[in-house]
C-alpha positions as CSV (number, residue, x, y, z in Angstrom):
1,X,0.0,0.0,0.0
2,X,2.6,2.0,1.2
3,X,4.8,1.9,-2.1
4,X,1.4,2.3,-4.4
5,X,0.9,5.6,-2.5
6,X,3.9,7.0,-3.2
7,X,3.6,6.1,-7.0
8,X,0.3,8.3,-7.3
9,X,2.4,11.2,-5.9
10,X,5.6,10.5,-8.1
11,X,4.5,12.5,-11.1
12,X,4.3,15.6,-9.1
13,X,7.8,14.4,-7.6
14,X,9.6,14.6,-11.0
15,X,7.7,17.7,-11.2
16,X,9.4,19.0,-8.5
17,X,13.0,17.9,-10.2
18,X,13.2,15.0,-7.4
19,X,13.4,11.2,-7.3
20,X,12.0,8.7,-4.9
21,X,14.3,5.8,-4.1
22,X,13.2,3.0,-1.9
23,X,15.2,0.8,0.1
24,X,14.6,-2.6,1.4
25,X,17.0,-5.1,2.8
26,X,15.0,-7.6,0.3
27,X,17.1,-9.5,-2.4
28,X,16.7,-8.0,-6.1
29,X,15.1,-11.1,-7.3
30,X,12.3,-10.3,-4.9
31,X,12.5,-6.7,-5.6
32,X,12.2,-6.8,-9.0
33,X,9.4,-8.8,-8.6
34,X,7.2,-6.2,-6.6
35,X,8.2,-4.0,-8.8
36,X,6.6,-5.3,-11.8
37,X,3.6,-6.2,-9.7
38,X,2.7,-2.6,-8.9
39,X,3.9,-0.9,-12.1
40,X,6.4,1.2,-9.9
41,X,8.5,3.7,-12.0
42,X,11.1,4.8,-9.3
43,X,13.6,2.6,-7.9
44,X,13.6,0.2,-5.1
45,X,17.3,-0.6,-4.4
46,X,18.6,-3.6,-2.0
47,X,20.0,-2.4,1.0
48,X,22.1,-5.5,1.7
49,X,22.9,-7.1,4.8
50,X,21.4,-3.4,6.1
51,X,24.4,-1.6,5.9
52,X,22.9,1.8,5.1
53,X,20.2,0.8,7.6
54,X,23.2,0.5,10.2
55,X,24.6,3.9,9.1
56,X,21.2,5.7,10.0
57,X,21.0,3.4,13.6
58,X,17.6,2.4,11.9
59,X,18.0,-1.7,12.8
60,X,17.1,-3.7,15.5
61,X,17.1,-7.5,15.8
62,X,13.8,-9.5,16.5
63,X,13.1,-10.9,19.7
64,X,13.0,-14.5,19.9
65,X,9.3,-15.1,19.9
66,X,8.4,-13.0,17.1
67,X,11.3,-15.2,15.1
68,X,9.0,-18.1,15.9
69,X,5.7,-16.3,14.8
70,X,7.8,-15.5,11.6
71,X,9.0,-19.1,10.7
72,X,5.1,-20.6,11.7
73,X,4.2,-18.1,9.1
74,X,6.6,-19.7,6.7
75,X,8.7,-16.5,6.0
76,X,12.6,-16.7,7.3
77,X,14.3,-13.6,6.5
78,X,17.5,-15.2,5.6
79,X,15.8,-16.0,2.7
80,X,13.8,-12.5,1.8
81,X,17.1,-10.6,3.3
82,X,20.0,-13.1,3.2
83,X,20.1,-11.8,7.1
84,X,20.1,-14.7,9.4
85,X,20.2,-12.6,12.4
86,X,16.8,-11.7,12.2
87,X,17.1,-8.1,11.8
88,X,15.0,-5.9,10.3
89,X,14.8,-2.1,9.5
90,X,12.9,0.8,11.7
91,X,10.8,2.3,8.8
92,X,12.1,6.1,7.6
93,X,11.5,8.6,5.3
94,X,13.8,11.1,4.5
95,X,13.7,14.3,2.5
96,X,17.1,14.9,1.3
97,X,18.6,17.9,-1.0
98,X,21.0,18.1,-4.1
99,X,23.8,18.4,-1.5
100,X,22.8,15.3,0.4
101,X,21.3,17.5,3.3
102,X,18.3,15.8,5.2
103,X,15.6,18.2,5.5
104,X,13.0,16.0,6.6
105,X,12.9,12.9,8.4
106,X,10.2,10.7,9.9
107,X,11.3,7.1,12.0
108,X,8.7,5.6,13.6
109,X,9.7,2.4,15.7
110,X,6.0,1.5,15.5
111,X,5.9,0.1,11.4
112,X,1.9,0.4,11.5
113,X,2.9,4.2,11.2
114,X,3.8,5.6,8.2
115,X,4.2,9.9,7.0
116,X,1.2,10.2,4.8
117,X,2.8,11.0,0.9
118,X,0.9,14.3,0.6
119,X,3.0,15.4,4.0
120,X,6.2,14.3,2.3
121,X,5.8,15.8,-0.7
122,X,4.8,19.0,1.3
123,X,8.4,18.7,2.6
124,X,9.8,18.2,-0.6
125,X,7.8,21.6,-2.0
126,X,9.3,23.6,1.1
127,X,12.6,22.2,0.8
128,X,12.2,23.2,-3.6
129,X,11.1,26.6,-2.5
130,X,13.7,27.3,-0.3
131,X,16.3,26.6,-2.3
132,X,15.2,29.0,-4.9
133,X,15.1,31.2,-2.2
134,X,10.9,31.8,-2.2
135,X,11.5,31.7,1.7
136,X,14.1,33.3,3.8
137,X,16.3,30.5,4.6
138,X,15.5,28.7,7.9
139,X,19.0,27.9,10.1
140,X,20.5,24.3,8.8
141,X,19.7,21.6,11.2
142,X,20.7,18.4,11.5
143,X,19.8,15.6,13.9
144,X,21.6,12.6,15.4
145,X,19.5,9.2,16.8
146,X,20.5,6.1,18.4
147,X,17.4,3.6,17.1
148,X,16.6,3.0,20.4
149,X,12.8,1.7,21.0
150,X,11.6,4.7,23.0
151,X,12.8,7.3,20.6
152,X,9.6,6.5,18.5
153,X,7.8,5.9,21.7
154,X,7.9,9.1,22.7
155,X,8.8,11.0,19.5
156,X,12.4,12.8,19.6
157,X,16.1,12.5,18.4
158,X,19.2,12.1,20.4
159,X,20.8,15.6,19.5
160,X,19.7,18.2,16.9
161,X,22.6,20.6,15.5
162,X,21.3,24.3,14.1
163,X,24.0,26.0,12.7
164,X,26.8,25.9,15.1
165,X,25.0,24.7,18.4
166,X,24.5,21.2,19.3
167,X,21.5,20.6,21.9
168,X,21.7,17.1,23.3
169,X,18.6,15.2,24.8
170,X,18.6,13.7,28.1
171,X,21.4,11.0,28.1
172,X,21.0,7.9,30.0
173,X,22.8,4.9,31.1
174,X,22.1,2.6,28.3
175,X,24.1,-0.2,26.0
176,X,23.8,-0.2,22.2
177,X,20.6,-2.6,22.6
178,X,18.9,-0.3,25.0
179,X,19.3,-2.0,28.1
180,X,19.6,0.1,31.2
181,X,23.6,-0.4,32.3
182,X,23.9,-0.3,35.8
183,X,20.0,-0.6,36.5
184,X,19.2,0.5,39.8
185,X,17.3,-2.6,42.1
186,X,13.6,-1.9,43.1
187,X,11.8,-3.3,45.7
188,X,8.8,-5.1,45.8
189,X,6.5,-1.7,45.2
190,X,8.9,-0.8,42.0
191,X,10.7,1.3,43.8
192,X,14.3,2.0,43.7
193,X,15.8,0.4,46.8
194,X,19.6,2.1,47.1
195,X,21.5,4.4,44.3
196,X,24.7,2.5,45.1
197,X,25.2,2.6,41.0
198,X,24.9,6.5,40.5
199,X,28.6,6.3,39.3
200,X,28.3,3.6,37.1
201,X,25.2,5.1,35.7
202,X,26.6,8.7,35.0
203,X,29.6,6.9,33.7
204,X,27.8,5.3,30.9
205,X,25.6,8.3,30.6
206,X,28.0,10.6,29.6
207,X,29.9,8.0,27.4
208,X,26.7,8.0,25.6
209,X,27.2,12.3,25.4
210,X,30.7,11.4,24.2
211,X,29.1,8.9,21.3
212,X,26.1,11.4,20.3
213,X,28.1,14.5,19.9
214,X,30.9,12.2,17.8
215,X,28.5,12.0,15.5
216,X,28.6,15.8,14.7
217,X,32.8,16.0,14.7
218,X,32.2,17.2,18.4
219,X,33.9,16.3,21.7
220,X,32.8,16.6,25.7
221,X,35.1,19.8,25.4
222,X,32.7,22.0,23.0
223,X,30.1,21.4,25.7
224,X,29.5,24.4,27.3
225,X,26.2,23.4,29.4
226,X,25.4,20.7,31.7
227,X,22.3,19.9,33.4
228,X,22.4,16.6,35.6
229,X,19.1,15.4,36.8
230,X,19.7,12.9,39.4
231,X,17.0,10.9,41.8
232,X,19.6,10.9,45.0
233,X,21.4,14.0,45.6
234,X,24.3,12.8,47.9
235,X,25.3,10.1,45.5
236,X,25.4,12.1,42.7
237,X,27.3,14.7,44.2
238,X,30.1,12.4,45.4
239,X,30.0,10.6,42.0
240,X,30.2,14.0,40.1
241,X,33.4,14.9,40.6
242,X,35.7,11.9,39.8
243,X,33.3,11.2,37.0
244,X,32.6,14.2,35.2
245,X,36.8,15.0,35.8
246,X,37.0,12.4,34.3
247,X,34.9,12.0,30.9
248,X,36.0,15.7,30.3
249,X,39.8,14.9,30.5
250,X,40.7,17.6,32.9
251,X,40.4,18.6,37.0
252,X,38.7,21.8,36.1
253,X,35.6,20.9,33.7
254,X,35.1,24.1,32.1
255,X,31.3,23.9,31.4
256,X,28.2,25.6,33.2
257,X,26.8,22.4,35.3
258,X,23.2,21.8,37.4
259,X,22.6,19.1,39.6
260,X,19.2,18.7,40.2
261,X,17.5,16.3,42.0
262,X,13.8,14.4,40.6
263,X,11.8,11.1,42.6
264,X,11.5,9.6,39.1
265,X,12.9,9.4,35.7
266,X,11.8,7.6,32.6
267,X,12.8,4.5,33.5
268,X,12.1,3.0,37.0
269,X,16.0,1.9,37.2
270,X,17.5,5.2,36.1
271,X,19.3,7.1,38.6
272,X,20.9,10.1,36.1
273,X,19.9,11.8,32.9
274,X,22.4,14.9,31.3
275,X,21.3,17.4,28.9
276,X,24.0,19.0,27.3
277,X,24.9,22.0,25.2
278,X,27.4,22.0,23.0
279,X,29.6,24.9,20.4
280,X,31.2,24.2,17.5
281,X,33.7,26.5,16.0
């Protein structure tokens, strides 16, 4: 349905001086296929082995009971995707100008939801206009994700870049599958019983900072604000030195910081979050 939709609108794509280009970690021989099916007249392209997917952080792996519904259904990806991981790409859209600049993006981690192709091709207009210079030119932005779950949960990106500012979301103490390191233990009421782990947690959190900002050519020392929300003051505070010393590479951190203290975060074993601003040039 998805890929019919967007034929209807490609007409008024080419119009526009554009292309639409699909990718799909399915084989060619499937591909071509599909694409003689539905009378498609842009290209679908194999993403193999989900490379590109890997570049965007758009893949996770399936967990081991939908594998099973998968195989009862008599479909195995390794032989749609040649993937025998089970892996699969978080659907995207991305509006993306002659000088390879995203302008638009929409990742859901919920594949049910989809952009509607009248919404991207009122991205595509805006993104035509601008560049002949029908609007004033908005600051460039760019944005950075992890393809963590609760990114499309709760709708936002990791860091977003306009011009030469970085602002960085709410880092937590998480691996590169999204599980909490360092979770704090709850009691029997879900509670956190003792923060003993602050340091480990604000360890891993700002290794996280360290990882998002990389992705712009930044480091921990273009950060020039800190706030470090915490749910036990004392052991933050007596973490925070050593750590933050530390991750920054010197005994004299020189960024603005805030320690606050919050009863709950987003997750019920998450003891630190850090929102960070960082300058480039």
């Amino acid at each position: 349905m998805e890929l019919e939709a967007l034929q209807q609108i490609y007409p008024e794509v080419k119009a526009l001086g554009a292309q639409i280009v699909v990718l799909t970690p399915e084989l060619e021989h499937y591909t071509r296929a599909l694409h003689k099916k539905l009378n498609l007249t842009f290209d679908i392209l194999t993403d193999l082995h989900l490379k590109t997917a890997e570049e965007f952080r758009l893949v996770f792996t399936l967990p081991d009971y939908l594998r099973e519904l998968y195989k009862s259904f008599g479909s195995t990806l390794d032989r749609f995707h040649d993937e025998s991981e089970y892996r699969l790409p978080i659907p995207a859209r991305y509006v993306i100008d002659e000088e390879g600049m995203i302008r638009a993006a929409e990742v859901n981690a919920d594949y049910t939801i989809r952009p509607e192709p009248a919404e991207t091709l009122g991205q595509l207009r805006t993104t035509v206009q601008l560049k002949k210079g029908a609007f004033r030119m908005t600051p460039h932005r760019e944005v950075k994700t992890f393809g963590v779950p609760w990114e499309g949960q709760y709708g936002y990106v990791q860091a977003v870049k306009v011009d030469h500012t970085i602002y960085v979301s709410g880092q937590l103490s998480h691996d590169n599958q999204g599980n909490i390191v360092g979770a704090a233990p709850l009691d029997d009421s879900g509670n956190i019983r003792d923060h003993s782990n602050m340091e480990i947690q604000m360890r891993q959190s700002y290794a996280n900072a360290k990882k998002i900002l990389g992705e712009f050519g930044a480091t921990l020392e273009n950060v020039v604000e800190e706030v470090l929300y915490v749910t036990d003051m004392e052991k933050a505070f007596a973490a925070a030195g050593p750590v933050r010393k530390e991750a920054y590479g010197t005994p004299a951190p020189q960024v603005a910081s805030t320690l606050v203290v919050t009863p709950r975060l987003s997750f019920p074993t998450q003891l630190i979050e850090i929102k960070l601003i960082a300058k480039l040039g």
